[in-house]
DOLOPA-963323 format. One record per atom (N, C-alpha, C, O): residue in one letter; x, y, z. Coordinates in pm, whole numbers, plus 50000, padded with zeros to 5 digits. Example, Ala and Ser with C-alpha at 12.3 -4.5 7.8 and 13.67 -1.06 7.14 Angstrom:
! residues 2
A513194943150780/A512304955050780/A513204967050780/A514244966850846/S512854977550708/S513674989450714/S512905000350787/S513415011450804/
//
This chain:
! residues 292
X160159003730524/X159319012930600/X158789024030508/X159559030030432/X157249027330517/X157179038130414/X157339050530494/X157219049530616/X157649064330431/X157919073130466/X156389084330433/X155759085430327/X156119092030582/X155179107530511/X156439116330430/X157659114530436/X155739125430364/X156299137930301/X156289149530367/X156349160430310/X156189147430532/X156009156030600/X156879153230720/X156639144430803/X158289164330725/X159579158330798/X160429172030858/X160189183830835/X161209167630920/X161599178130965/X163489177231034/X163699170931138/X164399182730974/X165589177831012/X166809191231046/X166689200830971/X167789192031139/X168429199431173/X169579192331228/X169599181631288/X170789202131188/X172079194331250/X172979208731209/X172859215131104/X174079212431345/X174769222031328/X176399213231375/X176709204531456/X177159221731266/X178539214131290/X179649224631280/X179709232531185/X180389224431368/X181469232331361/X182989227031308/X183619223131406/X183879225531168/X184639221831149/X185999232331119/X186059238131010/X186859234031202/X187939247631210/X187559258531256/X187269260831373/X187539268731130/X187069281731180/X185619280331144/X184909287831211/X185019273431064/X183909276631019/X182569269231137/X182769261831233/X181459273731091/X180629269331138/X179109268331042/X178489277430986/X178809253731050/X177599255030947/X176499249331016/X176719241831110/X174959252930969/X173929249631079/X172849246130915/X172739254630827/X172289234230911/X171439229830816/X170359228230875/X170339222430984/X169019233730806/X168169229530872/X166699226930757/X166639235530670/X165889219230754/X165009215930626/X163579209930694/X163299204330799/X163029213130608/X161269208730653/X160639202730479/X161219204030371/X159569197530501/X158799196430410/X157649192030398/X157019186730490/X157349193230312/X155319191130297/X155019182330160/X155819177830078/X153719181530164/X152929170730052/X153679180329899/X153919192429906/X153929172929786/X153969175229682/X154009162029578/X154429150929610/X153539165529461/X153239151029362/X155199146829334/X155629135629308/X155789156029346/X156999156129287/X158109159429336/X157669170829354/X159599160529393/X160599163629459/X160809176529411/X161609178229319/X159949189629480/X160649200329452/X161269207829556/X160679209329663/X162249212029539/X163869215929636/X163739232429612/X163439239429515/X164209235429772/X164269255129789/X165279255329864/X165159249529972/X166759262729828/X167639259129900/X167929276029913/X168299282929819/X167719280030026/X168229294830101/X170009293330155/X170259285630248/X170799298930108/X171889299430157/X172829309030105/X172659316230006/X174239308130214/X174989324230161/X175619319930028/X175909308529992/X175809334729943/X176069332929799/X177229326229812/X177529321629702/X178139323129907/X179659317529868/X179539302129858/X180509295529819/X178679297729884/X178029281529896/X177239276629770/X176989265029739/X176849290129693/X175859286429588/X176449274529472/X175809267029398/X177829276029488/X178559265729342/X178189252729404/X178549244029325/X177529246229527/X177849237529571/X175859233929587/X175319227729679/X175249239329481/X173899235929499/X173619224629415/X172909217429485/X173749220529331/X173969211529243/X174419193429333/X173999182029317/X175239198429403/X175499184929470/X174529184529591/X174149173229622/X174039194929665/X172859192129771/X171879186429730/X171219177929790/X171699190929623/X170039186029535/X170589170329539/X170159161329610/X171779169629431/X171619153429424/X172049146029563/X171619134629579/X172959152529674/X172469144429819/X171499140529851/X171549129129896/X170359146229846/X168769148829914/X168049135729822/X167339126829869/X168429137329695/X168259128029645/X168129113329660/X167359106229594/X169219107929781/X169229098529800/X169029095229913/X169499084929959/X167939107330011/X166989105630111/X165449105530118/X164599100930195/X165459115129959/X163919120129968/X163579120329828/X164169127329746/X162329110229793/X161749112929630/X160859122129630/X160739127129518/X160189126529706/X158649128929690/X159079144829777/X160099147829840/X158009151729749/X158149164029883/X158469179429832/X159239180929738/X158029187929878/X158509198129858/X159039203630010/X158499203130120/X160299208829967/X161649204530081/X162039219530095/X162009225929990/X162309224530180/X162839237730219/X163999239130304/X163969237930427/X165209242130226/X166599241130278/X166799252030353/X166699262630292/X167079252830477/X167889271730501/X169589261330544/X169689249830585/X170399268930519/X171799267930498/X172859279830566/X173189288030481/X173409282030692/X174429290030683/X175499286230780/X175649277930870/X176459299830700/X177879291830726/X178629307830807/X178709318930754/X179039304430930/X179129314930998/X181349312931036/X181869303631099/X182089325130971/X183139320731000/X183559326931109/X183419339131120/X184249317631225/X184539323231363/X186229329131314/X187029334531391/X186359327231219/X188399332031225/X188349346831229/X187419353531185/X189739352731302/X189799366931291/X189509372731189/X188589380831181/X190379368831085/X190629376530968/X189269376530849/X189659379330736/X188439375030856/X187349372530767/X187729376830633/X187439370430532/X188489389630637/X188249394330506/X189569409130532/X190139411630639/X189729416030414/X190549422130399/X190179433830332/X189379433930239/X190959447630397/X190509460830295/X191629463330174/X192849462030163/X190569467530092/X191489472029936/X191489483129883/X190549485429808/X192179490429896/X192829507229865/X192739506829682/X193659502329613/X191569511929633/X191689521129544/X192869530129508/X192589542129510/X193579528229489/X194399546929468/X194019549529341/X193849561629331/X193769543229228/X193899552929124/X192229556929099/X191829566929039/X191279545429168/X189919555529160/X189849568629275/X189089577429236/X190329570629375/X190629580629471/X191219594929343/X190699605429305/X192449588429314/X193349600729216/X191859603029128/X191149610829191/X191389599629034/X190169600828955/X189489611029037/X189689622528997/X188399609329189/X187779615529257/X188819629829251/X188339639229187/X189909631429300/X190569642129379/X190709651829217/X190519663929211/X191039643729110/X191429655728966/X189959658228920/X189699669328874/X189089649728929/X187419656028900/X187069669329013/X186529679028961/X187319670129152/X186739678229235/X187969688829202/X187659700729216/X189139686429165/X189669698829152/X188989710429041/X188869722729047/X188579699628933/X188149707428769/X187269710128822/X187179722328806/X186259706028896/X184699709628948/X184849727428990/X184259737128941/X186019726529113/X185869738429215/X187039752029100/X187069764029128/X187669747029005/X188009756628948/X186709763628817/X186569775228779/X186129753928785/X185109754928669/X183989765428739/X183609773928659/X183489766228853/X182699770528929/X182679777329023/X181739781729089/X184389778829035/X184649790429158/X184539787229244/X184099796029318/X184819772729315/X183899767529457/X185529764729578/X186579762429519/X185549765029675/X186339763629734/X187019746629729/X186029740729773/X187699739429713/X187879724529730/X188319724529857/X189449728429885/X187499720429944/X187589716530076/X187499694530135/X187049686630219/X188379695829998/X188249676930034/X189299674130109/X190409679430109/X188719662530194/X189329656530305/X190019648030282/X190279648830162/X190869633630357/X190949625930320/X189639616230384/X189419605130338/X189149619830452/X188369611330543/X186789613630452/X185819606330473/X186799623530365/X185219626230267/X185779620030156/X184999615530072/X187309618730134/X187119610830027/X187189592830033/X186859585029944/X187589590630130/X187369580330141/X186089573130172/X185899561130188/X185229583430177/X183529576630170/X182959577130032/X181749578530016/X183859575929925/X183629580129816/X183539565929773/X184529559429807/X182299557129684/X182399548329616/X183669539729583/X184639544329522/X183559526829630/X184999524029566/X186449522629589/X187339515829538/X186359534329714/X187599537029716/X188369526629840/X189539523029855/X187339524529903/X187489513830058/X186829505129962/X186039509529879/X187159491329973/X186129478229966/X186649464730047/X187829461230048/X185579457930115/X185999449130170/X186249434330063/X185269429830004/X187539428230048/X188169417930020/X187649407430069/X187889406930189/X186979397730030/X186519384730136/X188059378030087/X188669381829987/X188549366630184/X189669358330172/X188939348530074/X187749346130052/X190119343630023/X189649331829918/X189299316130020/X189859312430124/X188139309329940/X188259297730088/X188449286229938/X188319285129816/X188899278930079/X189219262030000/X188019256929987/X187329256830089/X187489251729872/X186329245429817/X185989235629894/X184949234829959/X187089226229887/X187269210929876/X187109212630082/X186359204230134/X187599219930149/X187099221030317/X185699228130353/X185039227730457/X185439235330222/X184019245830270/X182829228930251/X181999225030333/X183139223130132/X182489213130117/X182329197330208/X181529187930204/X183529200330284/X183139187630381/X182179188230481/X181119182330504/X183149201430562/X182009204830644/X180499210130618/X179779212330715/X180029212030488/X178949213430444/X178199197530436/X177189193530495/X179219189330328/X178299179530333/X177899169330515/X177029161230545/X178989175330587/X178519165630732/X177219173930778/X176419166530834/X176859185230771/X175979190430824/X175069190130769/X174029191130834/X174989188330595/X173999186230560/X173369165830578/X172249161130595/X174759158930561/X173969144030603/X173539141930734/X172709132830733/X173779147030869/X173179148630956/X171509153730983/X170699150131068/X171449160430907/X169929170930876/X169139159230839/X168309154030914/X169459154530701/X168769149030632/X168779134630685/X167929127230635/X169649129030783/X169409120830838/X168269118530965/X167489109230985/X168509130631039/X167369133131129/X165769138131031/X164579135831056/X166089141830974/X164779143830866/X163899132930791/X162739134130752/X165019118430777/X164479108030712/X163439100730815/X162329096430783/X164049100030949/X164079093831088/X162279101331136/X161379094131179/X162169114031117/X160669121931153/X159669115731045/X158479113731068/X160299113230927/X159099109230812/X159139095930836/X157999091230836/X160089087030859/X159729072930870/X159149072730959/X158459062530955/X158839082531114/X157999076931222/X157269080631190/X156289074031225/X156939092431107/X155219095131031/X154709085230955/X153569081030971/X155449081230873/X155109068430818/X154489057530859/X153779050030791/X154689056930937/X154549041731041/X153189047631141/X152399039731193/X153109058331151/X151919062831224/X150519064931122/X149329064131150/X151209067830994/X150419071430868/X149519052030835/X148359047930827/X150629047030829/X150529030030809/X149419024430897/X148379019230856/X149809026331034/X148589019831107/X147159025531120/X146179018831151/X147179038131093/X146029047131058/X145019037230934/X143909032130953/X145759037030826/X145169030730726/X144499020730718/X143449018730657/X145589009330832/X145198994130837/X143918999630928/X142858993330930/X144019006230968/X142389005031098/X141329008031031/X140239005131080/X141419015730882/X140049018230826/X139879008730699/X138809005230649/X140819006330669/X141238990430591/X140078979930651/X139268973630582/X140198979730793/X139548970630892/X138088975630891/X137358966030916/X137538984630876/X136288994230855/X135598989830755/X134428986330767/X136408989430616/X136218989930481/X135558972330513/X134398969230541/X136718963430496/X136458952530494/X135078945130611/X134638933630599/X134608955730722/X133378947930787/X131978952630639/X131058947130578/X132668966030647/X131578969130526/X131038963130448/X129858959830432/X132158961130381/X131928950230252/X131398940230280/X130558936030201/X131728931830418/X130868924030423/X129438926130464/X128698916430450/X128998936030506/X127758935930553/X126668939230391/X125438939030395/X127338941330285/X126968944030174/X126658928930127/X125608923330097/X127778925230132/X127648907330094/X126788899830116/X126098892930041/X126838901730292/X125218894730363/X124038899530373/X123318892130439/X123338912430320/X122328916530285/X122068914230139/X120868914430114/X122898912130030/X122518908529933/X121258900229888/X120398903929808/X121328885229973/X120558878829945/X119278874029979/X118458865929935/X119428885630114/X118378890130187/X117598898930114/X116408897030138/X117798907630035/X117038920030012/X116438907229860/X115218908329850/X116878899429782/X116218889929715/X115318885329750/X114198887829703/X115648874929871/X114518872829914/X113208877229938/X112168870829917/X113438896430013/X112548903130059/X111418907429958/X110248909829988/X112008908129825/X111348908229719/X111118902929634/X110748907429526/X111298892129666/X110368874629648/X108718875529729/X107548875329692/X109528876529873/X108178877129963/X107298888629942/X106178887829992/X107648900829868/X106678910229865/X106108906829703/X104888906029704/X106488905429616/X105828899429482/X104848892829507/X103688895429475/X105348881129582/X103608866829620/X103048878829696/X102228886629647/X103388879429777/X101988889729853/X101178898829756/X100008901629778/X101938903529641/X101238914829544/X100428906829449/X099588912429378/X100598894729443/X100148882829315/X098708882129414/X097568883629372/X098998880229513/X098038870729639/X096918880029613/X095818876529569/X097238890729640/X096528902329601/X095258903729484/X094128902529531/X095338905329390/X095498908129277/X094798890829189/X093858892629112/X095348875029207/X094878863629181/X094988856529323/X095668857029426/X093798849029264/X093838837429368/X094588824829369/X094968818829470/X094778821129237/X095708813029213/X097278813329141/X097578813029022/X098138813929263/X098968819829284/X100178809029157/X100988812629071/X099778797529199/X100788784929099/X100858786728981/X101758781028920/X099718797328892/X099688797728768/X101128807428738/X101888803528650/X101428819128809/X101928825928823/X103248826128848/X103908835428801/X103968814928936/X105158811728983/X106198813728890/X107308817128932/X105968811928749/X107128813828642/X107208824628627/X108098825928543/X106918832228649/X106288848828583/X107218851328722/X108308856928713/X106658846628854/X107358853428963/X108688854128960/X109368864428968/X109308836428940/X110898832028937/X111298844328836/X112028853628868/X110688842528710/X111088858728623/X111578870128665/X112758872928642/X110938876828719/X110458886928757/X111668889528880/X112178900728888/X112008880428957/X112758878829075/X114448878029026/X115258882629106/X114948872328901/X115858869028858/X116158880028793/X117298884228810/X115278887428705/X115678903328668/X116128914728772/X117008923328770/X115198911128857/X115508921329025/X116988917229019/X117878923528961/X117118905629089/X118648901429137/X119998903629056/X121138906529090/X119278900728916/X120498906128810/X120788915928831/X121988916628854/X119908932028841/X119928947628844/X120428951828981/X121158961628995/X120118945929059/X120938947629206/X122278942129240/X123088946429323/X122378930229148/X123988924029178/X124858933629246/X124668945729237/X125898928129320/X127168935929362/X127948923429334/X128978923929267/X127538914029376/X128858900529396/X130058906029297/X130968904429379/X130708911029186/X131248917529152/X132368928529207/X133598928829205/X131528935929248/X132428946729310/X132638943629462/X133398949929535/X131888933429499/X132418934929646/X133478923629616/X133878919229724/X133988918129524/X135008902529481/X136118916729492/X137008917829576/X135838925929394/X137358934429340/X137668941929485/X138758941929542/X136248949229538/X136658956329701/X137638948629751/X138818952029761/X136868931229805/X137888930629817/X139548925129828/X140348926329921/X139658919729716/X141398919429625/X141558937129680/X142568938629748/X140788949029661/X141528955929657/X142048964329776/X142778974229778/X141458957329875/X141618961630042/X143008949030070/X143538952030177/X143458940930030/X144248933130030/X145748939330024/X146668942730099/X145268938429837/X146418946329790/X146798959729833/X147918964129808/X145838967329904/X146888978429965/X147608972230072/X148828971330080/X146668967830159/X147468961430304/X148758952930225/X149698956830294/X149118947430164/X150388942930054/X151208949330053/X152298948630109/X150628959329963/X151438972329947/X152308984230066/X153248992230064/X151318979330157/X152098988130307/X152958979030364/X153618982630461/X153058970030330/X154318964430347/X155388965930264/X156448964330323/X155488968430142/X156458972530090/X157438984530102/X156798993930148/X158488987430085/X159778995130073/X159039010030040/X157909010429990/X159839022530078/X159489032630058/X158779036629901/X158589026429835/X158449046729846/X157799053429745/X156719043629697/X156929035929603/X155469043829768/X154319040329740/X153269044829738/X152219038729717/X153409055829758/X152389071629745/X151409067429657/X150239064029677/X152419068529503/X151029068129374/X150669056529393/X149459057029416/X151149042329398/X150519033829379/X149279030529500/X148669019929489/X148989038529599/X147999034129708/X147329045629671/X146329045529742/X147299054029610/X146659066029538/X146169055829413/X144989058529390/X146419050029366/X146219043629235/X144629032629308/X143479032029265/X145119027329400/X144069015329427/X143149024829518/X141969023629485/X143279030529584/X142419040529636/X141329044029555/X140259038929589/X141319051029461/X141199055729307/X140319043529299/X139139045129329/X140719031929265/X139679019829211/X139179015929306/X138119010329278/X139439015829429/X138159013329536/X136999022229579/X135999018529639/X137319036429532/X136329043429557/X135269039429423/X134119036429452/X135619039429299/X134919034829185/X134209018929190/X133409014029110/X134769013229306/X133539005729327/X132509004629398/X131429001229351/X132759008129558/X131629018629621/X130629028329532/X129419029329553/X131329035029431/X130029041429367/X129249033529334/X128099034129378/X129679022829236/X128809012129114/X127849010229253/X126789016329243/X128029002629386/X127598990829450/X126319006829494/X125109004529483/X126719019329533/X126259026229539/X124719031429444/X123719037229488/X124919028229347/X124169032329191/X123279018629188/X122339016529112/X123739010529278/X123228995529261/X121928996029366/X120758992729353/X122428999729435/X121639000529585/X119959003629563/X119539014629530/X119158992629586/X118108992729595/X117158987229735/X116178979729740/X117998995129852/X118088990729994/X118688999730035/X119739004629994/X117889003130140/X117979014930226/X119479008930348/X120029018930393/X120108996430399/X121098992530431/X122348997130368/X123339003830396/X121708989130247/X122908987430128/X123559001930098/X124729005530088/X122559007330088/X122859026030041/X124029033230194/X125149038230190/X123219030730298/X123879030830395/X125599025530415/X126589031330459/X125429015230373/X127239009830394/X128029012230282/X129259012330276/X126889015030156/X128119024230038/X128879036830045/X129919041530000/X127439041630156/X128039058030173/X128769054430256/X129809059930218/X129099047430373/X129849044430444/X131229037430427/X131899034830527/X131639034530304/X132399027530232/X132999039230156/X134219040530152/X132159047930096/X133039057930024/X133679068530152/X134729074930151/X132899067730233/X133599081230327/X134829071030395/X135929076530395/X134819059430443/X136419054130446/X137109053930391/X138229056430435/X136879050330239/X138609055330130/X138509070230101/X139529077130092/X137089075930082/X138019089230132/X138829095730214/X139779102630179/X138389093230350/X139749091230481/X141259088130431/X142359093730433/X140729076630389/X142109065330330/X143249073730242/X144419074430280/X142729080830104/X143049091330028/X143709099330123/X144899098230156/X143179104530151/X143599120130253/X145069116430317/X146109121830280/X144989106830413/X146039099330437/X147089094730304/X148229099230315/X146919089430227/X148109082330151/X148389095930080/X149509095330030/X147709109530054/X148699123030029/X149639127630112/X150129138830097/X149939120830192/X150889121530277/X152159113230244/X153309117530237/X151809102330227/X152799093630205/X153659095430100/X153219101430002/X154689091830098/X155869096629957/X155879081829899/X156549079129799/
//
């Protein structure tokens, strides 16, 4: 199934005291680039998210938010300074004797003093902060794979329908070809008719003349590669995820033949279904930047 680069995944899990809530989005990018928002006590554990994600998502630029909320009483613990406190209390003494000032310190002013209170976070177990991280994060990214594969598949049939566009095109290029020969066959004798009366002397000169036209107008060429190359994508959308560049790749060479048949065009039809041919793989394009 191919996947868009445009997804969206969330999963919250509660394991003990903790509680973790993952949640990720992403958009078109040529390349897997990763933004992972989360609390600093989780940061040692970025290294292994990246390479998780890894083995959901190639393509994309991906936006992680991450947090971890602990329900236990004790969160954390206070830590008594005493000897930066003693420091504060022998500085304000030298202060108020140096200057004559009354020392009116508290214990309650000095304890708003830098330092002297700090909150202790408890130490946590790695090896439990990390389970319940990784279930919440394979949940996310599982519901995240699940939004891009149904984009995918919506992205897919989009394509085949102008696939189906492309290919009446081409043929209507095919079957005017040998019409617009003709047409200027029949307008030559009329210009000869014109011009001599005896038209038989002339006939080699015409066949000439008619065979240079047809050479300079050819398409049979590019409408053979159009289309192998309306094929080979429809091929290609059948294949396994990461096919982005390569339908970007044939895209790319189908628009370069619409131009030629375009540059060729000596028919007001013909000109018609080139431009009409390039504005479907441009569609087509637009679409497969989506695809990863």
């Amino acid at each position: 199934m191919i996947k868009s680069m445009t997804g969206f995944g969330r999963c919250e899990i509660q394991k003990e005291s903790k509680k973790f809530t993952v949640e990720l989005k992403s958009v078109n990018h040529r390349y897997l680039d990763v933004n992972i928002r989360m609390p600093k006590k989780l940061n040692f554990f970025e290294t292994a998210i990246r390479s998780l994600l890894k083995s959901y998502a190639n393509r994309g630029k991906v936006d992680i938010f991450i947090t971890c909320e602990d329900l236990s009483q004790a969160q954390g613990s206070v830590k008594y300074n005493s000897g930066l406190a003693a420091e504060y209390v022998k500085y304000l003494k030298q202060m108020g004797e140096e200057f004559g000032l009354k020392n009116d310190i508290t214990v309650s002013s000095l304890a708003r003093f830098p330092e002297v209170f700090t909150m202790e976070e408890q130490s946590e177990d790695e090896e439990e902060l990390w389970n319940g991280l990784k279930e919440a994060l394979e949940g996310a990214f599982t519901q995240f794979v699940e939004t891009r594969t149904k984009e995918g598949e919506n992205l897919k049939q989009d394509i085949l329908g102008k696939l189906d566009v492309l290919s009446e095109e081409v043929a209507h290029v095919e079957e005017r070809s040998p019409q617009i020969v003709a047409e200027y066959r029949e307008k030559l004798e009329e210009k000869m008719k014109e011009l001599l009366s005896d038209t038989q002397i002339e006939e080699s000169r015409i066949a000439a003349e008619v065979i240079l036209f047809a050479d300079k107008i050819c398409t049979d060429e590019e409408v053979v590669r159009l289309k192998s190359h309306i094929q080979h994508m429809r091929n290609t959308l059948e294949e396994n995820e990461g096919i982005g560049r390569k339908l970007d790749f044939i895209a790319q060479e189908m628009k370069r033949e619409a131009n030629t048949i375009l540059s060729k065009a000596n028919d007001l039809e013909v000109s018609n279904y080139a431009i009409s041919l390039k504005t479907e793989i441009e569609k087509i394009r637009e679409q497969i930047q989506n695809i990863e």
